[in-house]
C-alpha positions as CSV (number, residue, x, y, z in Angstrom):
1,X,51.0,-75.6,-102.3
2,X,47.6,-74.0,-101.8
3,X,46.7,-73.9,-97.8
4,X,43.6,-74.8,-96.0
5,X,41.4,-73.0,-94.3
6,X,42.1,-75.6,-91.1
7,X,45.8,-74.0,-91.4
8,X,45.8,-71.0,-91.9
9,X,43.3,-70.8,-88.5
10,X,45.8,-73.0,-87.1
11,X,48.4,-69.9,-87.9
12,X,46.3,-67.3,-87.1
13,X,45.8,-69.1,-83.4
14,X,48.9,-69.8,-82.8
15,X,50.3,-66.1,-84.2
16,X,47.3,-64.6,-81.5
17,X,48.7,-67.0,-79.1
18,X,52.5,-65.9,-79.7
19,X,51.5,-62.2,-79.3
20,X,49.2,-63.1,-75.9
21,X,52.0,-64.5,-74.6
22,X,54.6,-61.6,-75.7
23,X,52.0,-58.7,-74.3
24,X,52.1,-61.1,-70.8
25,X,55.5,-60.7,-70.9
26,X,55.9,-57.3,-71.4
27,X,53.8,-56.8,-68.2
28,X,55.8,-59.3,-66.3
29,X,58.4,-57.1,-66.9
30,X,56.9,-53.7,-66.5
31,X,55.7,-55.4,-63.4
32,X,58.9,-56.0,-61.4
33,X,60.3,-52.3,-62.7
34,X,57.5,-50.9,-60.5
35,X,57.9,-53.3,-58.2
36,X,62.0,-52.5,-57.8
37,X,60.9,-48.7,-57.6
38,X,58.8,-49.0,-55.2
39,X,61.2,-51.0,-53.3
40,X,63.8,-48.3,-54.2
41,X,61.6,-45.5,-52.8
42,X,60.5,-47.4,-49.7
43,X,64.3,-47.7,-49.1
44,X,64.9,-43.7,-50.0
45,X,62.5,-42.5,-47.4
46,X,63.3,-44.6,-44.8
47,X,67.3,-44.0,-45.2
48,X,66.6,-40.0,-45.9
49,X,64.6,-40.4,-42.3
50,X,67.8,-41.5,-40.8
51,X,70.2,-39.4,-42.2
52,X,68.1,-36.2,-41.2
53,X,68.1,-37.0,-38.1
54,X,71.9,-37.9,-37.9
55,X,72.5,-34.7,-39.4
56,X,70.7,-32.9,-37.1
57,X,72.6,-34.7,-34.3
58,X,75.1,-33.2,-35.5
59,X,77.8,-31.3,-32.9
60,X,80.0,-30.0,-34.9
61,X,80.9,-29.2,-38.6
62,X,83.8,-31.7,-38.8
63,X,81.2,-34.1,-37.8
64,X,78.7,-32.8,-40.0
65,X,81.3,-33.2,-42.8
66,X,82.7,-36.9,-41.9
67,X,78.9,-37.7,-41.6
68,X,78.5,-36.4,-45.2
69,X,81.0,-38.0,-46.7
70,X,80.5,-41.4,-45.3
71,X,77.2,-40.8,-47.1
72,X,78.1,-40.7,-50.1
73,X,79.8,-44.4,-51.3
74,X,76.1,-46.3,-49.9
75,X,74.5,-44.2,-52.4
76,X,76.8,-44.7,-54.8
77,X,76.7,-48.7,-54.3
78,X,72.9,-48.3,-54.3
79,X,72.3,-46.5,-57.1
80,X,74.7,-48.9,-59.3
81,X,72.9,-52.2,-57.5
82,X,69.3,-50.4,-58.9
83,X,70.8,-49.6,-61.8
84,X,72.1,-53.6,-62.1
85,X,68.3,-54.9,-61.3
86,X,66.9,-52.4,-64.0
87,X,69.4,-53.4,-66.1
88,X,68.4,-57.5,-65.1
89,X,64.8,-57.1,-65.8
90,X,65.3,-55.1,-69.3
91,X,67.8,-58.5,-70.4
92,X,65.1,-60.7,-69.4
93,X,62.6,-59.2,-71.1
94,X,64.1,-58.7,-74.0
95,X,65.6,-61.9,-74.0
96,X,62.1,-63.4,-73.9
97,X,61.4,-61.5,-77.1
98,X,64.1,-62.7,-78.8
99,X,63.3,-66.2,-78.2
100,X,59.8,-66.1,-79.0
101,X,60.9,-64.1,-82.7
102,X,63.5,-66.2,-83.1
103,X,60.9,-69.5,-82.9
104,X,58.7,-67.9,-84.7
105,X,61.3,-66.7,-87.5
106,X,62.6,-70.6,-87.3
107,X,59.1,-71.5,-88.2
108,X,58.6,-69.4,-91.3
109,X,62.0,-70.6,-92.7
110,X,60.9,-74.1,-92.5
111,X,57.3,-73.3,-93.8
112,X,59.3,-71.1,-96.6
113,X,62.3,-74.6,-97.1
114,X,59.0,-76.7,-97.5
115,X,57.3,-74.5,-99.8
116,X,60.6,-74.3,-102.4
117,X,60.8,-78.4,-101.8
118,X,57.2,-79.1,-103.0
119,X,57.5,-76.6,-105.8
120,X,61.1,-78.4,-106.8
121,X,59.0,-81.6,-106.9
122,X,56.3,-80.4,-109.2
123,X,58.8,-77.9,-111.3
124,X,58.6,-78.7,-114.7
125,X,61.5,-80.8,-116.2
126,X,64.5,-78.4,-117.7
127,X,63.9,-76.0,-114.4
128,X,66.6,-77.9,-112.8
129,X,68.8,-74.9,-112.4
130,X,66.1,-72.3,-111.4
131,X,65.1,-74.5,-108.5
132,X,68.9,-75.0,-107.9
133,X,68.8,-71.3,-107.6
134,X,66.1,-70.7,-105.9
135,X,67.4,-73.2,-103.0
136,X,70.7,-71.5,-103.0
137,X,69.3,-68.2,-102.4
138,X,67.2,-69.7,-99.2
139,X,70.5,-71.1,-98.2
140,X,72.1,-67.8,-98.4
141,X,69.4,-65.7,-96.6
142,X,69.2,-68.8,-93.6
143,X,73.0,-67.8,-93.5
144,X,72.3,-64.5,-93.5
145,X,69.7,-64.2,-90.6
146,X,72.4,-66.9,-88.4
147,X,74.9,-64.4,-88.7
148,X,73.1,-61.2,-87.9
149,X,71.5,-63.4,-84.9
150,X,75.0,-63.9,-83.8
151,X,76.2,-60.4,-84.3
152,X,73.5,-59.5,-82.2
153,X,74.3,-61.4,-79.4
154,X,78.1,-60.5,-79.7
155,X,76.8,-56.7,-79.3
156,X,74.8,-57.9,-76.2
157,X,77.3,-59.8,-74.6
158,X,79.7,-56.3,-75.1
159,X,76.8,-54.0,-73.7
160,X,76.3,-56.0,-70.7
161,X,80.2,-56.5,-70.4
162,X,80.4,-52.2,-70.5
163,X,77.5,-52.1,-68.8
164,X,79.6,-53.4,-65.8
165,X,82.7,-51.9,-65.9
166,X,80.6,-48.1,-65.5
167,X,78.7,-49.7,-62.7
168,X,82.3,-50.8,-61.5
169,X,83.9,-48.0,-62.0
170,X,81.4,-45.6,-60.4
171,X,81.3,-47.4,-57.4
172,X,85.0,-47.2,-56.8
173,X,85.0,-43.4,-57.7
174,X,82.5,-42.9,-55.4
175,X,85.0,-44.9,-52.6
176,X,87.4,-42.8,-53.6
177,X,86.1,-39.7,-52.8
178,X,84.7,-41.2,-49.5
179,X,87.8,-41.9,-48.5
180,X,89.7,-38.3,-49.5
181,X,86.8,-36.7,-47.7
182,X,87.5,-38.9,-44.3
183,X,90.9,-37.6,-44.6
């Protein structure tokens, strides 16, 4: 199956197209990280501005203290609520990747199925059992790329799931110690 010069423009468009779309993307996503940090740092300097001057309100050192410690778990919930929207616009992004390879990858195998269907039509008689082969062997590499496609998500999945248990976790240590330091 020889191709045209019609598709293999039509290819090349669409492959230009794909990776247009996948740069946009990546900017989308580098986008709203600076955009979250600059939120972040607006957020810093205002709060540092406060605190400074609560701490130089200051009367006394248990005050000083207490005022330090109730510091500490709002820093601890923001720093695991950045981390959580960093963590957001990574998923996204990369989900977007995967979808757009995984389109693309679907594409190819049925290009590649059509290719080993039109040369089973022309094989030669006797070739029976090459071509049997042959379609077996795309058979086993489609079942192949499934089940590295699902392993893939299951590692995801797990990430994300350990991803928030630390955030979790780090927020109620930091209550923790909040609290022993009230006391």
């Amino acid at each position: 199956m020889a191709l045209t010069a019609d598709q293999l423009i039509a290819a090349h468009k669409a492959n230009v197209e794909a990776l247009f779309g996948l740069t946009t993307k990546a900017f989308e996503g580098v986008e709203k990280i600076v955009e979250l940090n600059v939120q972040a740092s607006k957020a810093a300097l205002s709060e540092a501005a406060g605190t400074t001057q609560a701490l130089l309100s200051a009367k006394d050192a248990q005050e000083l203290l207490t005022l330090q410690a109730s510091l500490m778990q709002p820093i601890a919930e923001k720093t695991a609520a950045y981390s959580r929207h960093l963590y957001e616009i990574a998923q996204g992004t990369s989900a977007e990747f995967t979808k757009a390879f995984e389109a693309k990858a679907s594409e190819a195998q049925q290009a590649f199925v059509g290719l080993v269907d039109s040369a089973a039509k022309n094989a030669p008689a006797g070739s029976e059992t090459a071509v049997a082969m042959m379609k077996s062997a795309v058979a086993a590499a489609n079942n192949a790329f499934e089940s590295v496609q699902k392993a893939v998500k299951q590692a995801s999945d797990v990430a994300e799931a350990n991803f928030n248990a630390v955030s979790a976790q780090a927020v109620n240590a930091a209550k923790t110690a909040t609290a022993k330091a009230k006391r």
